[in-house]
C-alpha positions in Angstrom: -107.4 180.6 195.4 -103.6 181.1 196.3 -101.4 180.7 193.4 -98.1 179.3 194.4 -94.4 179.8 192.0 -93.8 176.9 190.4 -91.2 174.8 191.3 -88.0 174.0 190.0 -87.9 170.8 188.0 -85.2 169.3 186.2 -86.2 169.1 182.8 -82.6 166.7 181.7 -84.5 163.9 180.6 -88.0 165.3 179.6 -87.8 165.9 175.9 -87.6 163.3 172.7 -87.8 164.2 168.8 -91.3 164.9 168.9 -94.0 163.2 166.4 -92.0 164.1 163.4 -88.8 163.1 164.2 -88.0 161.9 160.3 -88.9 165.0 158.5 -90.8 168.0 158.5 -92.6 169.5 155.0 -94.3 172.5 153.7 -96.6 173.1 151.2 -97.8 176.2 150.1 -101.3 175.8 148.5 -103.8 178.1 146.6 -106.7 179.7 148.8 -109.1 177.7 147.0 -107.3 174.4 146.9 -109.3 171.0 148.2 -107.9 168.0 147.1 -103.6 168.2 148.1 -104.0 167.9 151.9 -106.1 164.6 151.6 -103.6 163.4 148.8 -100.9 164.2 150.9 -101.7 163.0 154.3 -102.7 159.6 152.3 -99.2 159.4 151.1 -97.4 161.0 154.1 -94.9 158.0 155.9 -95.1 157.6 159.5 -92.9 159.9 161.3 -93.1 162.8 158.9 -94.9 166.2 159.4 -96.8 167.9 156.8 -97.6 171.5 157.6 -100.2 173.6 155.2 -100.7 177.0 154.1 -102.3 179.3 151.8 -101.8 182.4 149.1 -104.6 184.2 148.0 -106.0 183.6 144.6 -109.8 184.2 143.6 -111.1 181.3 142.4 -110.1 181.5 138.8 -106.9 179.9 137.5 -105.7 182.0 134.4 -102.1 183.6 133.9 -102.9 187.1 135.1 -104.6 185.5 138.5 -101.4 183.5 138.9 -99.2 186.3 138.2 -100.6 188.3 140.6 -101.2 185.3 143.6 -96.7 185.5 143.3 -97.0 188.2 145.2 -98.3 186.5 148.7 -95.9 183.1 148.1 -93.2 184.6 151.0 -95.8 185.9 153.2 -97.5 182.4 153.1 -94.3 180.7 153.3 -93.5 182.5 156.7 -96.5 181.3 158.8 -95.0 177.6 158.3 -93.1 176.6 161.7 -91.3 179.9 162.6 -88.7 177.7 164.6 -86.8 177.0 161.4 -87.2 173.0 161.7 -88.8 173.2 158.5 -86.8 170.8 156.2 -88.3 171.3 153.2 -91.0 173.3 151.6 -93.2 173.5 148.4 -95.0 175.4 146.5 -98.2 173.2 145.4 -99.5 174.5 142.2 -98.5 173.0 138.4 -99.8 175.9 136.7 -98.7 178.2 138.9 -95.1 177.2 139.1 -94.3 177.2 135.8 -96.0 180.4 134.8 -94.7 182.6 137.7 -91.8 180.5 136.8 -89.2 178.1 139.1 -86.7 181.1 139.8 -89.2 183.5 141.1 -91.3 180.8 143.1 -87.7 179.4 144.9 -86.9 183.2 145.6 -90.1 184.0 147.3 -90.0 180.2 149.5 -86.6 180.8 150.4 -87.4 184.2 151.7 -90.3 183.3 153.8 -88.6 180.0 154.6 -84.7 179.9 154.3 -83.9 177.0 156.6 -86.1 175.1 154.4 -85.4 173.2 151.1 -87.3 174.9 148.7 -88.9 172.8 145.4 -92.3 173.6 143.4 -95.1 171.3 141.8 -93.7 171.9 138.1 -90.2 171.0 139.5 -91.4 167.9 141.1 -93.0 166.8 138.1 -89.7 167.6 135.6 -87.6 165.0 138.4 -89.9 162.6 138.5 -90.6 162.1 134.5 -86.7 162.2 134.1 -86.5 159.5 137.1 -89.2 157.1 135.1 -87.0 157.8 131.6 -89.0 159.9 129.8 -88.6 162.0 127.2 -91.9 161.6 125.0 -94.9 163.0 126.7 -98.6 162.6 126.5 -100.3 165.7 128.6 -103.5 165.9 130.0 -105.3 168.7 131.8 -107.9 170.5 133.1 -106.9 174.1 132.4 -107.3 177.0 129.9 -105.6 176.9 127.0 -103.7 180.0 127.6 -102.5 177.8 130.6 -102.0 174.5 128.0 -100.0 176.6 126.0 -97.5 177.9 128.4 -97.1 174.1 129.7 -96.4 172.9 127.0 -93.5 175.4 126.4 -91.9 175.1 129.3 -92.2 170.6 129.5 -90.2 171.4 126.0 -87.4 173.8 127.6 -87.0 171.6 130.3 -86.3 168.5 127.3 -89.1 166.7 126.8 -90.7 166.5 123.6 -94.4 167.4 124.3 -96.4 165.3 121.4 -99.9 166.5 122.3 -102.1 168.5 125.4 -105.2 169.0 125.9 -107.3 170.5 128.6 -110.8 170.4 129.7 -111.0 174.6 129.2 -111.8 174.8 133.1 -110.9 178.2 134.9 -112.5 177.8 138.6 -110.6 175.6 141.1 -113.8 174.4 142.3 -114.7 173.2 139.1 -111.7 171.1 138.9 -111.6 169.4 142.4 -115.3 168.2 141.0 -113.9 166.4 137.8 -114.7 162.4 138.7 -112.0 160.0 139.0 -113.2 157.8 136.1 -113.6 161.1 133.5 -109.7 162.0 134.6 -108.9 158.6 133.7 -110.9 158.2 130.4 -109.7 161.3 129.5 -105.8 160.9 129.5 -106.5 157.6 128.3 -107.8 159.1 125.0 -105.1 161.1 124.4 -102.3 158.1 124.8 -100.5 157.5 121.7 -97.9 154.4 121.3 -95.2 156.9 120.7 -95.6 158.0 124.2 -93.1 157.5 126.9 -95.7 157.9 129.9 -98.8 160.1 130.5 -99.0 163.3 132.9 -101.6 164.5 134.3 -101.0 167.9 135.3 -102.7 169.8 138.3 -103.2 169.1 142.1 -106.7 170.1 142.3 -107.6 166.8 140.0 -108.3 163.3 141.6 -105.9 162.2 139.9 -104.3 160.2 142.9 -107.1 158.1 143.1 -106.3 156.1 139.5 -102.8 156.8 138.4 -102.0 152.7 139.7 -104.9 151.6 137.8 -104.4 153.8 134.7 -100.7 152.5 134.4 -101.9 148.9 134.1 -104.1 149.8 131.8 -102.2 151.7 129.3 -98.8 149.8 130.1 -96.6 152.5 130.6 -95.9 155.2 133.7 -98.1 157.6 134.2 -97.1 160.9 136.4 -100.0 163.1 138.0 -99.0 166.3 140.0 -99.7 164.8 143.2 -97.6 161.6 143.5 -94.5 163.7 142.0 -94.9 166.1 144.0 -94.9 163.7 147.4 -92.1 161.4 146.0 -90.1 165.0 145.4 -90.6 166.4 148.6 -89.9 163.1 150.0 -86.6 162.4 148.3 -85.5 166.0 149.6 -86.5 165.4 152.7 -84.2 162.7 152.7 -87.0 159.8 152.9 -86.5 156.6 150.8 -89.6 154.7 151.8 -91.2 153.0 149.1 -95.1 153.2 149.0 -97.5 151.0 146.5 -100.2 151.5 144.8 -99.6 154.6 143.4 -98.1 154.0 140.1 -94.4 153.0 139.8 -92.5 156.5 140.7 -93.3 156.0 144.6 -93.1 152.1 144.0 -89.8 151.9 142.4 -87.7 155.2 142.8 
């Protein structure tokens, strides 16, 4: 076979904005997360990229496993678009976020990332309770209570006034992406109190997704799960207004 130098051609008029011409997102998920791409891509507006990777963790979700899975947040964050077109990037993990904490999980994005906006799962959540108005929290989970307890003090330095969480004393990841629907629901349900602003239910790995809409009706008052914050923050970054139902009000109305 002969093989022939290609010819010139005039490549002027041959290139457009590609498919994701609005936006382009990062996340940075646990090794043993299952339940955030589906969320997101369910949620994801037409026209905007998400791109996925992953720091190890062993399947176990306590503070010296998180403390240690810091360590491979800038490496993970590199392998996302090395072009730079990256607009903004996240780091997908409630518990994680606040215990390595927001400085040291910005640091680490923005080194492995630095043309990209960098936000985290535990900031996502702090904007989008102050965006519904609240300031009195109900907070339900599925972690440890080594895990409940450092939630709870860092919802309270960021100024909310935390007036009960509970957890479901769950360490493995894959434990938690098993939790049904219904139980999330019933669960956070139990622990509303009238003196509650709104609900959160804290951690991606949860289904929660699937019944914040229904669980506001029923309770009569916002309810925030990782999830939806975390799209609506990433969103809002990104520069992205559209407004997407069904949901719960903070991607409905803000």
């Amino acid at each position: 076979m002969c093989i022939h130098q290609s010819r010139p051609v005039d490549l002027t008029n041959a290139f457009d904005d590609g498919r994701h011409n609005r936006a382009k997102i990062g996340f940075v998920l646990l090794a043993t997360e299952q339940t955030i791409e589906d969320d997101m891509m369910r949620l994801c507006p037409k026209g905007v990229g998400l791109h996925f990777t992953r720091a190890y963790i062993p399947d176990t979700i306590t503070l010296d496993a998180l403390h240690a899975h810091a360590d491979d947040l800038a490496r993970a964050a590199s392998t996302l678009l090395p072009d730079g077109s990256l607009d903004v990037i996240c780091y997908a993990c409630t518990s994680g976020s606040l215990v390595i904490g927001e400085d040291r999980v910005m640091a680490a994005l923005s080194q492995g990332a630095p043309d990209a906006k960098p936000t985290s799962l535990i900031t996502a959540v702090i904007r989008a309770l102050r965006a519904i108005g609240a300031r009195r929290i109900i907070v339900a989970t599925p972690y440890l209570d080594e895990i409940n307890a450092q939630e709870a003090h860092y919802l309270q330095a960021a100024g909310f006034d935390v007036l009960d969480i509970q957890g479901l004393n769950l360490e493995k990841d894959s434990d938690m992406i098993r939790i049904r629907p219904d139980f999330i629901a019933d669960f956070a349900a139990s622990l509303d109190r009238p003196d509650a602003d709104a609900v959160f239910i804290s951690c991606g790995a949860v289904r929660s997704l699937d019944i914040v809409d229904a669980l506001e009706n029923r309770l009569g008052k916002p309810v925030i799960c990782s999830n939806q914050a975390m799209m609506w923050d990433v969103l809002r970054r990104a520069g992205i207004q559209d407004r997407t139902t069904g949901f719960g009000r903070l991607l409905d109305r803000h």
